[in-house]
MARLOPA-321422 format. One record per residue (C-alpha): residue in one letter; x, y, z. Coordinates in steps of 0.05 Angstrom, whole numbers, padded with zeros to 5 digits, always signed. Example, Ala and Ser with C-alpha at 12.3 -4.5 7.8 and 13.67 -1.06 7.14 Angstrom:
% residues 2
A+00246-00090+00156S+00273-00021+00143
//
This chain:
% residues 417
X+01992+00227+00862X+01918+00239+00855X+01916+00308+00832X+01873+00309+00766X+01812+00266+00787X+01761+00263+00742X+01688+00248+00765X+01648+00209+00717X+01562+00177+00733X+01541+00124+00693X+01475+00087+00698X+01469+00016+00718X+01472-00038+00650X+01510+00032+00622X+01585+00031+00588X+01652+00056+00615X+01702+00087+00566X+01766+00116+00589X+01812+00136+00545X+01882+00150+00580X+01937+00207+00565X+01997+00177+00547X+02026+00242+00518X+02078+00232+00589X+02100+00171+00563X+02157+00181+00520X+02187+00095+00518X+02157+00048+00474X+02097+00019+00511X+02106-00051+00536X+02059-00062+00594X+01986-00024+00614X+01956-00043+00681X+01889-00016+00692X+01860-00018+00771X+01795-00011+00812X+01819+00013+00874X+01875-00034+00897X+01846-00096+00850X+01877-00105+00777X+01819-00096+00724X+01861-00120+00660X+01934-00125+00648X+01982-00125+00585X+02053-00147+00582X+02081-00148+00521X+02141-00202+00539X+02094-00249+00587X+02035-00273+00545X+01986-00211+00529X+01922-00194+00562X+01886-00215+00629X+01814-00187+00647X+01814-00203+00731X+01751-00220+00765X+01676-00195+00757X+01709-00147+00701X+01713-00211+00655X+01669-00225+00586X+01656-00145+00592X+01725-00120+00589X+01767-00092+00531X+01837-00057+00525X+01859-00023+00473X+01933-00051+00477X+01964+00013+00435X+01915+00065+00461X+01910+00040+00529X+01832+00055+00528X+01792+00015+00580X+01727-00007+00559X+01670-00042+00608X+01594-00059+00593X+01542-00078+00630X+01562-00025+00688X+01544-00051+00756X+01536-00013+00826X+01601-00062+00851X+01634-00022+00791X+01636+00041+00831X+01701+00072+00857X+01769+00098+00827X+01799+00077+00770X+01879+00082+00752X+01921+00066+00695X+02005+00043+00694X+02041+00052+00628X+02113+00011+00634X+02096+00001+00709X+02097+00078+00723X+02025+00102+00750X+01992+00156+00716X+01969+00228+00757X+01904+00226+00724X+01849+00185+00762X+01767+00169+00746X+01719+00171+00802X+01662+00127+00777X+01587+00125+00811X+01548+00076+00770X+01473+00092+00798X+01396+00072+00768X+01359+00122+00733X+01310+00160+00779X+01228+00132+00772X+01179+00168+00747X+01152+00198+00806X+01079+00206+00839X+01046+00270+00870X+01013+00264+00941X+00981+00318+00984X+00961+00320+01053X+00920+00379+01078X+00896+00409+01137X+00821+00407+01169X+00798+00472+01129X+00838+00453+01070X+00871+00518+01059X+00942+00499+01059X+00960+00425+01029X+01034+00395+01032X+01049+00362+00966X+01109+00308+00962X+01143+00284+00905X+01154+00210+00911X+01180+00140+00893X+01226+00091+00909X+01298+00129+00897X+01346+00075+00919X+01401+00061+00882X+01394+00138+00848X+01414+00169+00897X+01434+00245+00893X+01368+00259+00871X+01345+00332+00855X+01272+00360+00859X+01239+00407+00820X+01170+00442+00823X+01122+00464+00764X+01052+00508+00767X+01013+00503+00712X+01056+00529+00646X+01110+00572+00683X+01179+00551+00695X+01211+00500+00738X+01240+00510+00801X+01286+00461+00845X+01248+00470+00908X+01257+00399+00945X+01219+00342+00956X+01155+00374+00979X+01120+00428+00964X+01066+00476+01016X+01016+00509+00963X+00955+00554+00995X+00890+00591+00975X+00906+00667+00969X+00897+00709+01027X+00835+00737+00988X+00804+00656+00993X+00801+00653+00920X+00819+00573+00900X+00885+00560+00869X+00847+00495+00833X+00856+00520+00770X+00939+00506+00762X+00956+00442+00755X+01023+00420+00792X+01079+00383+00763X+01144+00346+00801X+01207+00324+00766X+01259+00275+00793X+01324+00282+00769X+01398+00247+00787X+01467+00249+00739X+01443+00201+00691X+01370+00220+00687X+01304+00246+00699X+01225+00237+00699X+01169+00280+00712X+01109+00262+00742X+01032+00267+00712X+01005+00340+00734X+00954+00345+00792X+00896+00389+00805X+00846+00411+00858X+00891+00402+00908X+00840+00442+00956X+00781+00388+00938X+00727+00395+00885X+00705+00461+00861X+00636+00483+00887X+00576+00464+00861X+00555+00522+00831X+00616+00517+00781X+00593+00439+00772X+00534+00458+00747X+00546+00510+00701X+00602+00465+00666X+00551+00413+00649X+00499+00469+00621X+00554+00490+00578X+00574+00427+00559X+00498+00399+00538X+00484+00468+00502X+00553+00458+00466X+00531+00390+00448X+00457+00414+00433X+00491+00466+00381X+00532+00416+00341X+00482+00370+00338X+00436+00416+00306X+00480+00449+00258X+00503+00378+00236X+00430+00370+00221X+00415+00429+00182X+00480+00419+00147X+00460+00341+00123X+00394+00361+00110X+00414+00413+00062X+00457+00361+00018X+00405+00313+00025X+00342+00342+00016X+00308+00273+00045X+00237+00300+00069X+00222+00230+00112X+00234+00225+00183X+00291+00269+00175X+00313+00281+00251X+00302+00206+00273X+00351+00179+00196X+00397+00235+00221X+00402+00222+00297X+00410+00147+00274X+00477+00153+00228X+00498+00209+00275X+00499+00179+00339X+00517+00107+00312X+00447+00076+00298X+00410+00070+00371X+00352+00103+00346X+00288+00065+00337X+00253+00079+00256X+00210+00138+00245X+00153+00092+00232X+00167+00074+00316X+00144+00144+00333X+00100+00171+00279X+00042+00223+00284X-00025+00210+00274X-00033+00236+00206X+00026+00207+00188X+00001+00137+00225X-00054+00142+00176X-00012+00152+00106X+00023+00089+00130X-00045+00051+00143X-00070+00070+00058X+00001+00042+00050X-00010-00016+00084X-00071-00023+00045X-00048-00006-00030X+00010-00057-00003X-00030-00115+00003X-00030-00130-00069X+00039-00126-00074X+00060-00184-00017X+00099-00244-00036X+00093-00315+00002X+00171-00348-00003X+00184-00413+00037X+00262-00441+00038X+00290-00493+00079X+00344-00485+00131X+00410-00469+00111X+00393-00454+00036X+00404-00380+00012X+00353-00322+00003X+00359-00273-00060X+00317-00215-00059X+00329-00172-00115X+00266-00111-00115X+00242-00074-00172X+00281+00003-00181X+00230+00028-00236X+00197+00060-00183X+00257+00099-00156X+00274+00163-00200X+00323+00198-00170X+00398+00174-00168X+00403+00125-00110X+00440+00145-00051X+00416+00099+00004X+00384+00019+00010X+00358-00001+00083X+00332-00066+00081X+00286-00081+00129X+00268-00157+00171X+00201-00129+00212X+00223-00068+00237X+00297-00086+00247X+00345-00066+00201X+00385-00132+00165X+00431-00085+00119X+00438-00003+00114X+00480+00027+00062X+00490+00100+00056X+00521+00140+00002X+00536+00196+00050X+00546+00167+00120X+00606+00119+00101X+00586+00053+00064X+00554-00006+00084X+00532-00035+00158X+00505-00104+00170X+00462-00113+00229X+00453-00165+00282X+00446-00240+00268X+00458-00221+00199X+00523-00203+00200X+00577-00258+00168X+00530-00288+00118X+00494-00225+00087X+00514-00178+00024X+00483-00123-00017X+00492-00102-00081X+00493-00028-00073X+00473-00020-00150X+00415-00066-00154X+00396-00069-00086X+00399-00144-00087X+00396-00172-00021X+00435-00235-00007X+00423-00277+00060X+00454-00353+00062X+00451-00404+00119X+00374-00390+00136X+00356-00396+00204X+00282-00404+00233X+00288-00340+00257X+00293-00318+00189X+00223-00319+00178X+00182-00259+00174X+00169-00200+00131X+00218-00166+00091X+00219-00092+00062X+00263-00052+00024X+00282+00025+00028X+00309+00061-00036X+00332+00143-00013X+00279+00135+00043X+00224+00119+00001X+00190+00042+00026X+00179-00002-00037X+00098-00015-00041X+00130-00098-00056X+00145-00138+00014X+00163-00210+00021X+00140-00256+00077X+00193-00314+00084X+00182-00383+00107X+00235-00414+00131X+00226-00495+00145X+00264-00563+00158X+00289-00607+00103X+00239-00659+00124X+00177-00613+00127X+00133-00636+00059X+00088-00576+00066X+00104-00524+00007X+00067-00460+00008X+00073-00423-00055X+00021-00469-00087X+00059-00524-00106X+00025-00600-00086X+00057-00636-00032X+00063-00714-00061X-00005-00741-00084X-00038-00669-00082X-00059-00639-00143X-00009-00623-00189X-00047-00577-00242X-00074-00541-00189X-00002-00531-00161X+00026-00513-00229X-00029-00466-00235X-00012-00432-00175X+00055-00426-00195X+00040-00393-00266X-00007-00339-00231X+00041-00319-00178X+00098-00301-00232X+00168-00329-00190X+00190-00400-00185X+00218-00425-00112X+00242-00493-00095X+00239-00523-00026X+00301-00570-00043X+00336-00520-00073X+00403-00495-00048X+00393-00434-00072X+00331-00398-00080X+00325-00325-00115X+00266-00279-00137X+00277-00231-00191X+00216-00199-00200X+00174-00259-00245X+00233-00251-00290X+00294-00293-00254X+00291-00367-00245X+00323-00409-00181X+00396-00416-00188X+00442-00476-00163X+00373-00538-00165X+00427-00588-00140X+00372-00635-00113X+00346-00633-00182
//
């Protein structure tokens, strides 16, 4: 009495519903007994105490007790095999042929040519057990697939003209799913050199073009007339470039020498102790123009670059973490001096150096040498006070904080005093 079988493929951890006929059963229902083969799966009987779920069927098993729909979870590969329902003890004609499989891999291409590498056998491949039926189909470049089988045989043309250009593609596929693999090329080994070569020319020309037509593009908005090629090639290829004043020429090698010169009257002598914090806030009357960049400089390494048109502000090197600046005043901010600190600092308003440097000092707490003309104890204090007066800024070796404003600002935060 199996004459309306019905074939059903599931994947493994999948759900089983069947949902019975009982349009042949005309009594009121009283008993269902659903079965795996010859073993019981779950039982109902009315007069004798309800349900039973049998066996490996149990804590995943539910019947429907006026439906008579079976319901199972966490499919397993044991879970394969016929199924059959009883309504009042009277078996059903309609049967369910389950396969419970896995779900196919995604799969791998590998090729294996011979000596002259003309022809080359691909295979489509992974570990299929358990997903068994498994189909195969075959994809070159964008056409259409085609269930070919496991492997593939691809060859040059008769003409010897290389098939490398397509790309091949495999897909695995059972009842329950399918994968497809990543798409190979060059199955006939690399391309010769000639065609190398001329992809790299077109490639650095291509690069060569944007480059330059970024160039003349920022230039344009810009209008900044110093070392314009090394500022650009420094924001546009992420700041590896060395300053213009690195590479200059010799005239311009002497305009910076005069400036060197005219500079030398314009140099301030700051000494701070370790861990106290540096203000530096430079003098704008100079700068005309609406200000669209600030590069502050330690030597000729950058401690802060901010630029109006190349995305904000970037802190450089052992700087970073403990370093601001005020992108309206210019104000540089450095706390927890280091020894390293010491040196000369610049500043850059729209690519234009400042005239004003300051050469920083930085010392130990216990170091009772002050050199900004103030008199270590027992020295000479008018002379120190005079010193002080003349140079027009006021800077405190005990100070936690120490800030030059131009002769106008005084030191901020004198907790020693």
């Amino acid at each position: 009495n199996v004459c309306f079988p019905d074939d059903l493929s599931l994947k493994v951890g999948g759900e089983l519903v069947l949902t019975p006929d009982k349009s042949t059963v005309t009594d009121p229902i009283t008993t269902i007994l659903w079965k795996h083969g010859k073993n019981k799966v779950a039982e109902w009987d009315k007069d004798f105490g309800g349900l039973d779920i049998y066996a490996a069927f149990k804590n995943r098993t539910t019947l429907d007790q006026t439906t008579g729909e079976l319901r199972i979870s966490g499919l397993m590969k044991t879970d394969s095999g016929v199924y059959s329902v009883e309504f009042n003890s009277k078996l059903l004609d309609k049967t369910y042929t389950l396969s419970v499989i896995k779900p196919v891999p995604k799969p791998t291409i590998t090729s294996s040519c011979n000596t002259n590498k003309t022809i080359c056998t691909l295979t489509c491949e992974d570990n299929t057990t358990d997903a068994e039926p498994v189909t195969y189909s075959w994809k070159l470049g964008e056409r259409a697939w085609e269930v070919v089988g496991k492997q593939l045989t691809v060859s040059k043309s008769d003409t010897g003209k290389s098939n490398n250009g397509y790309k091949y593609t495999c897909k695995m596929k059972n009842a329950v799913s399918e994968e497809v693999s990543e798409p190979v090329g060059e199955v006939f080994g690399p391309e010769s050199s000639n065609t190398v070569v001329v992809g790299v020319v077109v490639t650095i020309v291509a690069l060569v073009v944007i480059v330059i037509t970024g160039f003349l593009v920022w230039k344009k908005q810009t209008g900044y007339p110093q070392d314009t090629w090394i500022d650009f090639l420094r924001k546009y290829c992420g700041g590896m470039f060395a300053k213009g004043s690195d590479g200059v020429q010799p005239e311009q090698g002497k305009g910076n020498a005069n400036k060197a010169e005219k500079r030398q009257g314009n140099e301030d002598d700051l000494s701070l102790k370790v861990g106290s914090v540096l203000v530096l806030t430079p003098d704008k009357s100079t700068v005309t123009d609406p200000i669209t960049s600030i590069v502050w400089n330690h030597g000729k390494n950058y401690v802060a670059d901010w630029d109006k048109e190349f995305g904000g502000l970037g802190i450089c090197g052992a700087f970073k973490g403990r370093t601001t600046l005020d992108q309206t005043t210019g104000e540089l901010r450095i706390s927890g001096l280091k020894k390293t600190d010491s040196g000369v600092y610049s500043v850059e308003f729209n690519r234009k150096l400042l005239d004003k440097t300051y050469t920083i000092s930085v010392i130990r707490g216990d170091d009772k040498t002050k050199t900004n003309g103030s008199a270590a104890p027992g020295g000479d204090l008018n002379a120190a006070e005079k010193g002080e007066a003349n140079r027009e800024r006021s800077v405190l070796l005990n100070e936690d904080t120490v800030k030059y404003n131009n002769g106008e600002g005084a030191a901020e935060e004198n907790s020693a005093l």
